[in-house]
C-alpha positions in Angstrom: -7.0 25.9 -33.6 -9.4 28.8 -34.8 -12.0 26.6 -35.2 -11.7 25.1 -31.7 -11.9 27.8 -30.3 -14.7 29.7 -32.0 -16.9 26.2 -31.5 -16.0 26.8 -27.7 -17.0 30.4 -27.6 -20.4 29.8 -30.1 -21.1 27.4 -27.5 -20.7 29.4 -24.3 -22.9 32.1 -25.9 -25.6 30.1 -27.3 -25.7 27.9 -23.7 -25.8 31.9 -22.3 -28.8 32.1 -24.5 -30.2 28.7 -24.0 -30.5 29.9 -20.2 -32.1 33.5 -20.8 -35.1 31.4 -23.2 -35.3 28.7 -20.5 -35.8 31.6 -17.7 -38.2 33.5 -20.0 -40.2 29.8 -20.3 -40.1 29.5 -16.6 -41.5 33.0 -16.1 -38.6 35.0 -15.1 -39.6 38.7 -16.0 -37.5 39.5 -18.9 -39.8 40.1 -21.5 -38.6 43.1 -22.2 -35.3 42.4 -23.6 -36.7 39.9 -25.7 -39.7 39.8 -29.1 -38.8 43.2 -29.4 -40.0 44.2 -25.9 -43.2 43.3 -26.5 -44.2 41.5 -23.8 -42.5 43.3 -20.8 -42.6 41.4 -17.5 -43.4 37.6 -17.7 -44.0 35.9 -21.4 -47.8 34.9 -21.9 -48.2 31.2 -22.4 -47.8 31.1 -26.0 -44.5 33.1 -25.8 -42.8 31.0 -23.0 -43.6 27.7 -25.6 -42.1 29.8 -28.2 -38.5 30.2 -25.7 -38.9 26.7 -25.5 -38.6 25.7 -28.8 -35.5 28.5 -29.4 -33.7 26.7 -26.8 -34.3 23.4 -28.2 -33.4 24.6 -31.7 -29.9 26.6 -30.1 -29.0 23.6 -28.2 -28.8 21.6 -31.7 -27.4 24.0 -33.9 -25.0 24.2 -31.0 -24.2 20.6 -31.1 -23.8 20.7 -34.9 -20.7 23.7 -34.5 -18.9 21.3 -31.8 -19.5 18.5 -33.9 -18.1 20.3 -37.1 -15.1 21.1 -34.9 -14.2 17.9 -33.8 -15.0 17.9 -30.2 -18.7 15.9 -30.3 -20.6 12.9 -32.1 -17.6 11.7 -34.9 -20.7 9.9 -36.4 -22.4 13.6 -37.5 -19.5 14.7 -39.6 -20.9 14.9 -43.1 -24.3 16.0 -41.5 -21.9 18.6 -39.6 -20.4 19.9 -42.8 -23.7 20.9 -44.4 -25.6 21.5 -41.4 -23.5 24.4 -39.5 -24.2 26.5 -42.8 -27.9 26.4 -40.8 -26.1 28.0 -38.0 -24.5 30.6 -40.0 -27.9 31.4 -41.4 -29.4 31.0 -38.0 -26.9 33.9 -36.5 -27.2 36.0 -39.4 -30.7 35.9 -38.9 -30.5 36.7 -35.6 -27.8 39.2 -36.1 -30.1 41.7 -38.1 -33.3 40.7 -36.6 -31.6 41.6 -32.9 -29.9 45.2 -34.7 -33.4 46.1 -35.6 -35.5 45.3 -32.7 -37.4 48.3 -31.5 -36.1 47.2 -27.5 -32.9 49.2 -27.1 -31.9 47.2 -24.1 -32.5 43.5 -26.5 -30.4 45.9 -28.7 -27.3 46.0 -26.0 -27.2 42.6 -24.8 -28.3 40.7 -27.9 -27.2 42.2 -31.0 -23.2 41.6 -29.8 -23.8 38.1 -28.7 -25.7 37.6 -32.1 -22.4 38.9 -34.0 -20.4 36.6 -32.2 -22.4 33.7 -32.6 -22.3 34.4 -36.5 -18.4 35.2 -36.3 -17.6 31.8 -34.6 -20.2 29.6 -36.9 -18.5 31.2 -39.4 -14.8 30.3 -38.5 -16.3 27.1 -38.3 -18.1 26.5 -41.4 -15.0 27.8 -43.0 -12.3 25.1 -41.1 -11.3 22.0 -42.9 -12.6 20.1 -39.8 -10.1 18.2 -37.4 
């Protein structure tokens, strides 16, 4: 039931995230809650690639934590197993790197849904799996 549950939630916030790097890709002006503001306003070219391949890499690790709970691709399970350690890594990478980003306001919004992204892949990693 935990681990349900924390898949659903890990997978709300990353889909939240998912949509923030597809916006920045498409050149809404966010740039300053994101690469440590350093790019305030629209990502350059280079940047918005960059939010591409984030969201491409947060939509799989995604898929991996429903998978691991039970809820997507059966077929994935031993792959699941192993692979959502990748998105406990992922988070707790994301975790510090979002604590210590120089952007206060990437600070606010990122740093919590960094913690709960790691909290949930955790719960998961940690399940016996359905």
């Amino acid at each position: 039931m935990i681990a349900s549950v924390a898949a659903i939630v890990f997978a709300v916030v990353t889909s939240a995230v998912v949509g923030f790097q597809l916006a920045l890709a498409l050149g809404a002006p966010w740039g300053a809650y994101a690469m440590g503001g350093r790019f305030p306003g629209e990502f350059p070219p280079l940047m918005r690639v960059a939010a591409v391949v984030q969201a491409v890499l947060l939509v799989l690790i995604g898929l991996v934590v429903l998978s691991r709970a039970g809820f997507l691709f059966p077929q994935w399970a031993g792959v699941a197993t192993w692979a959502v350690w990748v998105a406990v890594a992922v988070s707790a990478v994301a975790l510090v790197l979002n604590t210590m980003t120089p952007s206060r306001d990437e600070r606010r919004i990122w740093a919590p849904a960094a913690g709960v992204m790691l909290i949930c892949s955790l719960a998961v990693a940690l399940s016996t799996g359905k």
